[in-house]
N, C-alpha and C positions, 0 to 999 in steps of 0.2 A: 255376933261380931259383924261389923259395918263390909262388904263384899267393896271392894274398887271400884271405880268407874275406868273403863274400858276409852284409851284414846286411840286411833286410827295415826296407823307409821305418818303419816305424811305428816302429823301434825306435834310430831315426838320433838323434834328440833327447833330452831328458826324457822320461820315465814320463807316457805319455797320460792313465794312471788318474788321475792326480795333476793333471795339468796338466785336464783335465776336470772334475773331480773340483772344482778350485775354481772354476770357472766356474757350475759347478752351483750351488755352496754360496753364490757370490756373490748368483744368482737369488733362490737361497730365501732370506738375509736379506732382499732389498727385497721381496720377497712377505711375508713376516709382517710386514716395517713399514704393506703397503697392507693387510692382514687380519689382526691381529694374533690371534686365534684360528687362524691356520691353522699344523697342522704337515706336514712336509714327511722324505722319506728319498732321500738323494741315489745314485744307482747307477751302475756304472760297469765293467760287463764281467764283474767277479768276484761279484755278488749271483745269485742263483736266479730271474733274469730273462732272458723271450726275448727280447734286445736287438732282434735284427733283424726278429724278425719282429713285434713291437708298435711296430718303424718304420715298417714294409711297411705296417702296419692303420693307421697315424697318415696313411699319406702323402707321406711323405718319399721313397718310393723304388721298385725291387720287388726279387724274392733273381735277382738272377743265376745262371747256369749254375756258376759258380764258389762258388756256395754263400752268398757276402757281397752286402751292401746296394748296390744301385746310384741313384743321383741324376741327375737331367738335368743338373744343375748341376758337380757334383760328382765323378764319375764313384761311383766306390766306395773313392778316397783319401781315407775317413771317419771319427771315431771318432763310436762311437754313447754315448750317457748317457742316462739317465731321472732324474725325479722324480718320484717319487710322491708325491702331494698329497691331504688329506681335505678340497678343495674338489671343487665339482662347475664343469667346466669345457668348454663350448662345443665342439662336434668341428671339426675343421679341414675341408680337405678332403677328397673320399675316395680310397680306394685307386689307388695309379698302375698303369696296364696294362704289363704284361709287352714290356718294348722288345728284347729281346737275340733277339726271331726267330729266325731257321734257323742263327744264328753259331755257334760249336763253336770257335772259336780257343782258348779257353781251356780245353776238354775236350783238343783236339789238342797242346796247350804241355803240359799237366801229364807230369814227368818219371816222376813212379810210375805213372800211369796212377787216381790217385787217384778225378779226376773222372766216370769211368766206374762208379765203386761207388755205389749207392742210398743208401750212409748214409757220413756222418764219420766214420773210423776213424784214431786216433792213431797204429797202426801199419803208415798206409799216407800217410800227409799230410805233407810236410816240412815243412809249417807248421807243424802243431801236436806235433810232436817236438821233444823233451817240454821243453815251457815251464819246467814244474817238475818235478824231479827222484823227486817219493815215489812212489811208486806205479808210473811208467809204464811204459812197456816200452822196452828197450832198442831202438836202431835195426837193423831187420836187415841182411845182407852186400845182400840184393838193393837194400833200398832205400838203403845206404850209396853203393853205385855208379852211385847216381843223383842224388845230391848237387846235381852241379853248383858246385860250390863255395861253397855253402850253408853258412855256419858259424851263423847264426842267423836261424829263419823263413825262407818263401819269397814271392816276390812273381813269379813267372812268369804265375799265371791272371790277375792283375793289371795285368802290363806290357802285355799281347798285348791286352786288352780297347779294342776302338774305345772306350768311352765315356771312358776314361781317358788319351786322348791329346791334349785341349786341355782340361784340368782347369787351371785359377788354380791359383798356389804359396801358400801359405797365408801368414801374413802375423805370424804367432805366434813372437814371437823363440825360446820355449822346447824349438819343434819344431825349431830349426837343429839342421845335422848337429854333434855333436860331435867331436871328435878322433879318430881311428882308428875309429870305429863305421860306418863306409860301407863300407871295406875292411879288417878287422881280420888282426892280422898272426899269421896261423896260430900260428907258434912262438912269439910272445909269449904267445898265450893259455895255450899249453901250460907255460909257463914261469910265470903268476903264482902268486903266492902266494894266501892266503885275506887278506891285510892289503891288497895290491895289488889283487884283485879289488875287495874291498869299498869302495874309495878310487877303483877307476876307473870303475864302475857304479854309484856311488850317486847314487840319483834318475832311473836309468836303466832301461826296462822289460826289459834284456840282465840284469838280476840274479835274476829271476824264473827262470834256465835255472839257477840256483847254479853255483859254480863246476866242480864236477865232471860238471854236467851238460854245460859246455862243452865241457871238458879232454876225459872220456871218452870223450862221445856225437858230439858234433860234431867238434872239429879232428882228435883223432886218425884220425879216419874219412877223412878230408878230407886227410889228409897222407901217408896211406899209399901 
């Protein structure tokens, strides 16, 4: 019997970019209604900003051992967005202290042994293999056998992390899980077309891996 492919929370709903992206946009109309000289640029993961780490500086969090944003509140089940504004604006509070102490659960969870390397590398992270298709590097045999059944993203440093085990479920109808996107069905993937792809991932952050990034790098990996 065929095992599921494994999709990473962030990618269960609508397109975070998006779904972000107008919360942002909603902000900055009612900011140029109260300053109508202010202009504003709304950011959202894919601009030449360091999301997490001008969170870190803002206050909202510190970088976990896992590399991502953690929140008292929150755990690190977060999307991060910026505005950048040509107001000048009051600092918040300051920087939150580093809470993840002597833990290692999520160095200890990671399947590639990802977390033990000093820097992000895409061909060693199953999370960030490869979102989008141009350029990246294909998955290797070592880290394809370490999958897990991973058809899209991973969330293991994630799950294991204490801080993200009495985190609120969010409350955002556009983040509900969609249709087969929790456990997608390996050989359906390998069976869509580029008409069917595009009709079942539209508005969905799963389209960003293009469809042959699916087909070739993930399921087939995963089914062999």
């Amino acid at each position: 019997m065929e095992k599921p492919g494994k999709v990473s929370r962030y990618a269960w709903g609508d397109d975070y970019h998006e779904v972000v992206g107008d919360k942002l946009r909603q902000l900055l109309f009612w900011i140029k209604e109260q300053w109508p000289d202010s202009e504003g640029k709304v950011c959202v993961d894919i601009q030449p900003a360091m999301d997490k780490v001008w969170a870190a500086r803002a206050g909202l969090g510190w970088i976990g051992k896992h590399t991502n944003l953690i929140t008292e509140e929150y755990g690190s089940w977060i999307f991060i967005g910026e505005l950048l504004l040509n107001l000048e604006l009051d600092y918040d509070q300051p920087e939150v202290a580093d809470q993840c102490g002597e833990c290692t659960l999520c160095i200890n969870a990671c399947p590639p042994g990802r977390l033990l390397s000093p820097m992000c590398s895409t061909r060693i992270c199953v999370s960030l293999m490869p979102r989008s298709n141009h350029g990246a590097p294909k998955i290797s045999d070592e880290v394809a056998g370490k999958l897990e059944g991973w058809l899209y993203g991973c969330d293991i440093c994630q799950d294991v992390c204490p801080w993200n085990q009495m985190t609120p479920a969010t409350s955002e109808a556009r983040f509900e899980p969609r249709q087969g996107n929790i456990n997608a069905s390996l050989s359906e993937v390998i069976e869509l077309t580029q008409e069917a792809y595009a009709t079942r991932f539209r508005r969905s952050a799963m389209k960003r891996a293009k469809l042959s990034g699916l087909q070739t790098q993930r399921a087939r990996s995963l089914t062999q």
